[in-house]
C-alpha distance (Angstrom), angle and dihedral (degrees) to the residues before:
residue distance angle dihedral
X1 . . .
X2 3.75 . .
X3 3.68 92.4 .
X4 3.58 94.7 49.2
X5 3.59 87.8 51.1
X6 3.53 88.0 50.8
X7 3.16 98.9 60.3
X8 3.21 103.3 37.7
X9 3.76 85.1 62.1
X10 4.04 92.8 55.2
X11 3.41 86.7 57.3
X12 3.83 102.7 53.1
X13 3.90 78.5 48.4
X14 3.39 93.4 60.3
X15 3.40 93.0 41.9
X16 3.96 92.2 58.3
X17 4.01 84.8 41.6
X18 3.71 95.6 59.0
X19 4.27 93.6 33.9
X20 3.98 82.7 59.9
X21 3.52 90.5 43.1
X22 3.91 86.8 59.9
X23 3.76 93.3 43.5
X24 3.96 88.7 54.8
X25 3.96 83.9 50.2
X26 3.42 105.3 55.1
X27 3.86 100.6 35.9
X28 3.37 80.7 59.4
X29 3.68 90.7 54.2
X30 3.65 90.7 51.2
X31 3.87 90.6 56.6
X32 3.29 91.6 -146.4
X33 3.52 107.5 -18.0
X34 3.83 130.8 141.4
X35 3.55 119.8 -54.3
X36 3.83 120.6 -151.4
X37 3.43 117.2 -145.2
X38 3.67 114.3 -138.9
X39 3.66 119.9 -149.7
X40 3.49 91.7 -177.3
X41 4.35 81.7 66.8
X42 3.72 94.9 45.2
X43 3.87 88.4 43.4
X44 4.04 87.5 55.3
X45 3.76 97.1 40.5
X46 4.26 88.6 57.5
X47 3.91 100.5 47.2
X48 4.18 80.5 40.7
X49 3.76 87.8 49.2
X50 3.92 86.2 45.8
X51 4.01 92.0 45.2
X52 3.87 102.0 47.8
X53 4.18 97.4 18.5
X54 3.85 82.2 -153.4
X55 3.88 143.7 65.1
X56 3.36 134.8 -157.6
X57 3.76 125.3 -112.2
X58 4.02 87.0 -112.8
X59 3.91 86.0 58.3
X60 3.57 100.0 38.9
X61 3.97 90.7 52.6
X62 3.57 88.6 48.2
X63 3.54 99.2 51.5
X64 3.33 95.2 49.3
X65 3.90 95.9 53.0
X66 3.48 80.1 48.1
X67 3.79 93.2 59.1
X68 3.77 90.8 38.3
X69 3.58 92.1 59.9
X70 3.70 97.5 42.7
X71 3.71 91.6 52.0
X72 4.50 78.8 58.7
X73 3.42 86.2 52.9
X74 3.62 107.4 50.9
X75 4.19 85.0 49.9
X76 3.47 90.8 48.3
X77 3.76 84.7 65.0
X78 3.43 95.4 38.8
X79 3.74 85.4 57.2
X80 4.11 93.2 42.1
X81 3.69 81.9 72.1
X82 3.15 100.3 55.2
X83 3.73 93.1 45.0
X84 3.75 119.3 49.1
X85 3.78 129.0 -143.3
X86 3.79 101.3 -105.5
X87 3.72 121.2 -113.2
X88 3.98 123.9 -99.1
X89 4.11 85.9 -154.0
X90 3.34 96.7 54.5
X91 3.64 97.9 37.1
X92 4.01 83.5 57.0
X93 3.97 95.5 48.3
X94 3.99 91.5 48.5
X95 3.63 88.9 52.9
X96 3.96 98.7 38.2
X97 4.30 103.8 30.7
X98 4.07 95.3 155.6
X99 3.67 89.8 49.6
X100 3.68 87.1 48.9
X101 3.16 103.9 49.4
X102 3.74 97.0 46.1
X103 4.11 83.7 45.3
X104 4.48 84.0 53.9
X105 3.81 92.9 43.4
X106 3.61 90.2 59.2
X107 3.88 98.6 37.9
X108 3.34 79.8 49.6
X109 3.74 104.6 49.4
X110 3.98 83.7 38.8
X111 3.66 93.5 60.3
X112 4.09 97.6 37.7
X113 4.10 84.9 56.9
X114 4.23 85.6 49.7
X115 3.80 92.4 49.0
X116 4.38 93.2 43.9
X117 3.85 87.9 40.0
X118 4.51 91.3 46.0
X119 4.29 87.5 41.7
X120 3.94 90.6 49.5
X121 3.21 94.4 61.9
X122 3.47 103.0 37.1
X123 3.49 92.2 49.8
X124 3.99 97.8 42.6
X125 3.36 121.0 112.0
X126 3.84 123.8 -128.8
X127 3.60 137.8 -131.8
X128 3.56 113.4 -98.2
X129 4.30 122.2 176.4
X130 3.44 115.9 -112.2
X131 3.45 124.2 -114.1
X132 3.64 131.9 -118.4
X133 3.77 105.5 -122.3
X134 3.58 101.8 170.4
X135 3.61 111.2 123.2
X136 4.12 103.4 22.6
X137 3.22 128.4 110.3
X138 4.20 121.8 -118.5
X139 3.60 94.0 -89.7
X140 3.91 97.6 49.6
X141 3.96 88.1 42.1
X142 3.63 89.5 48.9
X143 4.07 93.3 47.7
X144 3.93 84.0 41.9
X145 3.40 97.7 52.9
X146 3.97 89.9 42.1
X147 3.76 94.9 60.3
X148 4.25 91.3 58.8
X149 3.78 86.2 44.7
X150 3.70 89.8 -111.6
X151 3.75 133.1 146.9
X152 3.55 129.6 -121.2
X153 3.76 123.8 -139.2
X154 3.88 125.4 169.2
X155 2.88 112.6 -135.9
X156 4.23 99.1 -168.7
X157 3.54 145.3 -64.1
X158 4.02 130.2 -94.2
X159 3.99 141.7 163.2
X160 3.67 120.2 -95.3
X161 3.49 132.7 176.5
X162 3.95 98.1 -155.7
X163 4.09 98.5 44.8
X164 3.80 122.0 59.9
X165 3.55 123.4 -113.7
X166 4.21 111.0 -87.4
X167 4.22 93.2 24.5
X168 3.59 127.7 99.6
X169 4.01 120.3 -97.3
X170 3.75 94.4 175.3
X171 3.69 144.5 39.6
X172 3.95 131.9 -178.6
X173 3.05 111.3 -128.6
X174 3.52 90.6 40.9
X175 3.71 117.2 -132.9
X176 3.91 122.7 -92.8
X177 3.79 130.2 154.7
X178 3.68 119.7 -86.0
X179 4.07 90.2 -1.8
X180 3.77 101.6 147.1
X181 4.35 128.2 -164.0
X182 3.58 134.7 -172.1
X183 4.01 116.7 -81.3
X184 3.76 109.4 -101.4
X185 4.13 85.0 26.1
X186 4.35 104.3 144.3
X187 4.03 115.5 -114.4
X188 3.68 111.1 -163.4
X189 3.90 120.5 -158.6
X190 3.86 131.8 -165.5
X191 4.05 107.0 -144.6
X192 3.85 119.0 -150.5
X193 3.78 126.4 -119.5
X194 3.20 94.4 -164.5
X195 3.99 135.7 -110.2
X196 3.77 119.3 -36.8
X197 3.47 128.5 -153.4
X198 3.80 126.1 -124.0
X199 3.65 153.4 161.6
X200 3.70 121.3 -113.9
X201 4.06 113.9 -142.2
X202 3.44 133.6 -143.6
X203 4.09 113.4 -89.8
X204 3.23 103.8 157.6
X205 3.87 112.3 115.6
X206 3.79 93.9 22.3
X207 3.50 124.1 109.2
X208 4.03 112.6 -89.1
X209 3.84 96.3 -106.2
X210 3.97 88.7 42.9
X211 4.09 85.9 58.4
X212 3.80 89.2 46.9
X213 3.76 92.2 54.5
X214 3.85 97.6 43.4
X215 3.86 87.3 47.5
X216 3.83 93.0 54.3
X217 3.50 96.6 45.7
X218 3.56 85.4 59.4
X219 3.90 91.1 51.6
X220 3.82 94.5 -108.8
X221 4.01 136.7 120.6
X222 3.86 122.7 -122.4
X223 3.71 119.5 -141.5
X224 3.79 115.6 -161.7
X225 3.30 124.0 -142.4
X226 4.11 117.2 177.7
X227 4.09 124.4 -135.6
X228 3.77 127.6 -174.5
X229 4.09 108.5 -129.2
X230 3.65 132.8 -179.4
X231 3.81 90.0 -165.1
X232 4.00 105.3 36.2
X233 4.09 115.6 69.6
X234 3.67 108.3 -116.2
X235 3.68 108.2 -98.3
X236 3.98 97.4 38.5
X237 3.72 128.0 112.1
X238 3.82 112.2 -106.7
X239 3.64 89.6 -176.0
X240 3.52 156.1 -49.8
X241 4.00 129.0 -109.1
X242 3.81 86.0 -149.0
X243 4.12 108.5 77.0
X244 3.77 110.8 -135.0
X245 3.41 130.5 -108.2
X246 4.03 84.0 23.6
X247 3.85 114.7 139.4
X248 4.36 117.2 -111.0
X249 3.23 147.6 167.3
X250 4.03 108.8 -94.6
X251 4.15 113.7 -117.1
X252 4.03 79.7 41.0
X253 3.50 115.5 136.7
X254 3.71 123.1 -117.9
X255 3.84 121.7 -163.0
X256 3.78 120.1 -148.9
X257 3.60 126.0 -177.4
X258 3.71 113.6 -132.4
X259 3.92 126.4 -171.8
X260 3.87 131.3 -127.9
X261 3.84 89.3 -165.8
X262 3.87 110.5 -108.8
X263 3.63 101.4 -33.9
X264 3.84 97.8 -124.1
X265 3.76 139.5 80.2
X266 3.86 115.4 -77.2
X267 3.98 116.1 -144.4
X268 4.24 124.9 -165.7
X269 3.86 104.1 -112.2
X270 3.89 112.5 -114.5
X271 3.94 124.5 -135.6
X272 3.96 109.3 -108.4
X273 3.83 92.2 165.1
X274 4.06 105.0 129.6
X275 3.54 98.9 6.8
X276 4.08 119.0 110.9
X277 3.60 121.0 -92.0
X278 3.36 97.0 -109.8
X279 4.13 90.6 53.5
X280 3.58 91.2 48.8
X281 3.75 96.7 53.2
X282 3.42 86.6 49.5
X283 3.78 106.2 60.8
X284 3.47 84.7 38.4
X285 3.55 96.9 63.0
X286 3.96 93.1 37.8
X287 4.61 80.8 65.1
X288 3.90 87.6 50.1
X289 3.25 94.6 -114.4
X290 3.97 130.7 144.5
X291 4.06 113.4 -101.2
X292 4.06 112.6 -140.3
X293 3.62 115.2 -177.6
X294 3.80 128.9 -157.7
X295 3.70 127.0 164.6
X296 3.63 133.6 -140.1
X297 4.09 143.4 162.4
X298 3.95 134.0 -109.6
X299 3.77 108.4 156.0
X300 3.74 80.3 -161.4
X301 3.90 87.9 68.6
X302 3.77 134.6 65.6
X303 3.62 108.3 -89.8
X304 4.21 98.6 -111.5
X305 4.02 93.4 33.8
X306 3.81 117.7 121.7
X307 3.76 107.3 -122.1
X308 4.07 86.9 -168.4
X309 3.70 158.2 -2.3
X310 3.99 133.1 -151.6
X311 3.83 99.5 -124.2
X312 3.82 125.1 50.1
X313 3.97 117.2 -119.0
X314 3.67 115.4 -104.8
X315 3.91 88.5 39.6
X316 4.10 110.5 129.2
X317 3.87 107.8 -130.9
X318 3.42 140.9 172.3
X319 3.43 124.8 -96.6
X320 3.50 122.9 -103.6
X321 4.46 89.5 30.7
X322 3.46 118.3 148.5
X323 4.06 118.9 -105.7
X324 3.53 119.7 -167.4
X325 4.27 116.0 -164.1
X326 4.02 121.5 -165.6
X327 3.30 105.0 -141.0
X328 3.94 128.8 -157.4
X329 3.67 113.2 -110.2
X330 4.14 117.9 172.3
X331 3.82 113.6 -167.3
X332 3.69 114.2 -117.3
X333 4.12 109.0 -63.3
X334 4.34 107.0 -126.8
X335 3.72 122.0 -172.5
X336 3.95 110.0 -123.2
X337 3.59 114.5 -177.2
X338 3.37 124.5 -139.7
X339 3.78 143.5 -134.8
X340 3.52 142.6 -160.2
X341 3.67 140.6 -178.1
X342 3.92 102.5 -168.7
X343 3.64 93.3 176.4
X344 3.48 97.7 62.0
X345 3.64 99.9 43.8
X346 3.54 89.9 51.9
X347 3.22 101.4 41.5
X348 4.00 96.7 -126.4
X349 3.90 120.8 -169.5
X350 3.68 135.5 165.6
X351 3.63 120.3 -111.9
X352 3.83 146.2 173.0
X353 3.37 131.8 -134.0
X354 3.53 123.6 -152.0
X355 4.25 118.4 -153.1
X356 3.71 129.5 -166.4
X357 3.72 97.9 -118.1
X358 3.63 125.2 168.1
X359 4.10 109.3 -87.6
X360 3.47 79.3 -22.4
X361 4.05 130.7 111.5
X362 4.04 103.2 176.2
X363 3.86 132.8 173.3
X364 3.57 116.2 -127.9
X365 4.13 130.1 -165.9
X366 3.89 124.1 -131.6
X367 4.12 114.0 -122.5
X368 4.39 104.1 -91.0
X369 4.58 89.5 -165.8
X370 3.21 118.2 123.8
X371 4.38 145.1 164.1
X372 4.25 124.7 -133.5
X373 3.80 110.9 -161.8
X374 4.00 110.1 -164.2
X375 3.57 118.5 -162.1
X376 4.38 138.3 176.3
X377 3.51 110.5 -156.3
X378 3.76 108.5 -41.5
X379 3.57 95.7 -29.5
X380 4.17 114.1 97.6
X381 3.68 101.0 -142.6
X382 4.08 106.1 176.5
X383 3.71 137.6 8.2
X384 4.23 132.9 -176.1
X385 3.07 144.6 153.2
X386 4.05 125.9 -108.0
X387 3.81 139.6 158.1
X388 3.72 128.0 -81.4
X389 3.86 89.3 -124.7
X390 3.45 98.9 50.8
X391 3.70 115.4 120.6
X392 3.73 105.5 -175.6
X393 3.95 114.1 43.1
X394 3.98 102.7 170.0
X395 4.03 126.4 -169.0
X396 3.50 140.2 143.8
X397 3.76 131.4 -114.5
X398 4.08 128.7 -159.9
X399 3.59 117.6 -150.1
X400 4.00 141.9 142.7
X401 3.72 125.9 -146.4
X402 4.17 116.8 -10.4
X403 3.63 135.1 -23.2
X404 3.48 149.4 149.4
X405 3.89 127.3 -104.5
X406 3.25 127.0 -141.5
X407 3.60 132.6 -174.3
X408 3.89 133.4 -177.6
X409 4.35 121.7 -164.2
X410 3.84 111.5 -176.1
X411 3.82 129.7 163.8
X412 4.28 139.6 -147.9
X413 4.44 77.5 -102.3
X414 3.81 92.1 70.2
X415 3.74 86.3 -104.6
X416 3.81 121.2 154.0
X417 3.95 136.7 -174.1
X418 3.52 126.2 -176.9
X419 3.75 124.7 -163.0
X420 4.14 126.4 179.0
X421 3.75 133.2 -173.5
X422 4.17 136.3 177.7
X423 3.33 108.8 -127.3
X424 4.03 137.2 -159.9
X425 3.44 99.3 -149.0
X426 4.27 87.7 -162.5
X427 3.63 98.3 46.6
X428 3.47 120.0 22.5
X429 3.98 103.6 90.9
X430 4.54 92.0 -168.3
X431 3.83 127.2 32.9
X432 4.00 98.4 -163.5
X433 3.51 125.9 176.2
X434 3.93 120.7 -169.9
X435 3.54 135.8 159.5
């Protein structure tokens, strides 16, 4: 048994001979690298130490080269630390710079366009709808606006007759459904103070900028609405819908109605008086104006002459007014003869006179001379004498339409005989006057 045991101890010491014989080998392969300790080794070599109490020289020289070198090992590490295992990447940049540096630029430009592209949208601000504000106060449009991430701005204050005092009656951007703005995007709001009361004046008859004014000054809006007038100057207030003096609301509107004269061309009114119709008419029509023709009689005028027109010359009138022209018209002019028998209308005899002459008894004849006046209306239109015995005094008259005949016999004795007749100038074919 004590062989056996022998033996098998001088093999487990070979064993440990030939496993420090391959330690030795491959730290010296290493050159210098890490050497792990093994307990396991250190474990063995004490219960050997305890089993055989001795080595042999071949061990002890082993071991201790085995010691030796793991002493090299451990400051091998030690110096490992110090000294680090030099880097492949910068190896390769040393020996390849352009490369690298074209290889950085683009990394670099690469990543910059990342980091612009990651902040943009982080940073960007989003569409948000915008409220409708109309109606709140300044805290609820405030709080309103503060929800959407929106800012508030007022913008001022005014009087309004629909929106109570301290509440918002307008909003820029005006409200709309589904119309969206930037977060952080400004809203501005008007607020109300309410209605205020005031007096509207009296514009009408001022000039249309006057009106304005007046209105303004009493805190209220003119609306202009435009008339044609043939009796109001263009420019002027005609009038105003709005009574004055009447109570309203101020920032009411007021609407005046203002003229722009009559809205057509005006032309000077030419004088037609004694020219022919058909002249008249003409220069008439030649002003735009509207020719009305009427027709009278003057037998003092030229049959065809106009005796008068409705507007004086030198008037300014509208184009297009009516003009109405009398125009002279004498009925047709007939040739009545006529007769008379002086001796019977006046009566005419022949008598003698006898005259106490000395030894003388003489006859004596009366004077027979006498004058016819013949007149047509007022108008004397022959005269001649004649002979108070003359029966058959014959002449011819020229006349249109009716008249009345006149005709007037006097003699050298003061006598005088005056004879009248109506006469239809276009039928009567004799105008005879007897006793």
């Amino acid at each position: 048994m004590l062989i056996i045991n022998n033996n098998n101890n001088a093999k487990k010491k070979k064993c440990k001979i030939v496993i420090w014989k391959n330690q030795i080998n491959n730290i010296n392969e290493r050159n210098g690298k890490k050497v792990k300790e093994d307990k396991k080794t250190e474990k063995l070599s004490k219960e050997e130490k305890k089993t055989t109490g001795k080595l042999s020289k071949e061990e002890k020289k082993a071991k201790k080269a085995a010691e030796k070198l793991d002493k090299k090992a451990k400051k091998n590490k030690a110096d490992n630390k110090k000294e680090k295992k030099p880097n492949k990447f910068i190896e390769f940049v040393k020996e390849h710079k352009v490369a690298s540096a074209i290889i950085g630029l683009i990394l670099l430009f690469v990543i910059t366009i990342g980091l612009t592209i990651g902040i943009s949208n982080a940073t960007r601000p989003k569409d948000v709808e915008i409220p409708n504000l109309v109606g709140m106060t300044e805290a609820d449009a405030k709080a309103e606006l503060a929800k959407y991430k929106l800012v508030y701005e007022k913008s001022g204050e005014d009087y309004n007759s629909e929106v109570e005092a301290g509440k918002v009656f307008e909003q820029n951007p005006v409200y709309s459904d589904n119309y969206k703005v930037k977060e952080k995007s400004t809203v501005s709001v008007k607020i109300s103070k309410g209605t205020e009361q005031t007096t509207v004046p009296k514009v009408a008859g001022m000039k249309y900028e006057e009106a304005v004014a007046a209105l303004e000054k009493n805190k209220l809006k003119a609306e202009k609405i435009e008339e044609t007038s043939k009796t109001i100057k263009e420019g002027i207030v005609i009038s105003q819908e709005t009574d004055a003096n009447t109570t309203a609301n101020a920032g009411d509107t007021v609407k005046i109605h203002v003229s722009i004269g009559t809205g057509v061309n005006q032309v000077v009114m030419p004088n037609v008086l004694g020219k022919t119709e058909a002249d008249a008419k003409s220069a008439l029509e030649a002003k735009n104006l509207v020719v009305n023709i009427e027709y009278g009689e003057d037998t003092n005028k030229e049959n065809g002459e106009v005796l008068k027109q409705t507007i004086k010359s030198g008037e300014n009138i509208d184009e297009g007014t009516e003009v109405t022209i009398t125009v002279n018209k004498l009925a047709v002019v007939n040739k009545v003869p006529l007769k008379i028998n002086v001796k019977e209308i006046t009566g005419y005899k022949e008598t003698t006179v006898n005259e106490n002459t000395t030894n003388t008894n003489d006859s004596m004849v009366k004077s027979k001379k006498a004058y016819i006046s013949i007149s047509v209306g007022d108008k004397e239109i022959f005269s001649t004498d004649t002979q108070l015995d003359n029966e058959n005094f014959n002449t011819t008259i020229e006349y249109s339409g009716k008249a009345q005949v006149t005709i007037v016999i006097t003699d050298e004795n003061n006598g005088k005989w005056t004879r009248t007749q109506y006469v239809d100038f276009s039928k009567d074919t004799i105008i005879e006057f007897k006793k």
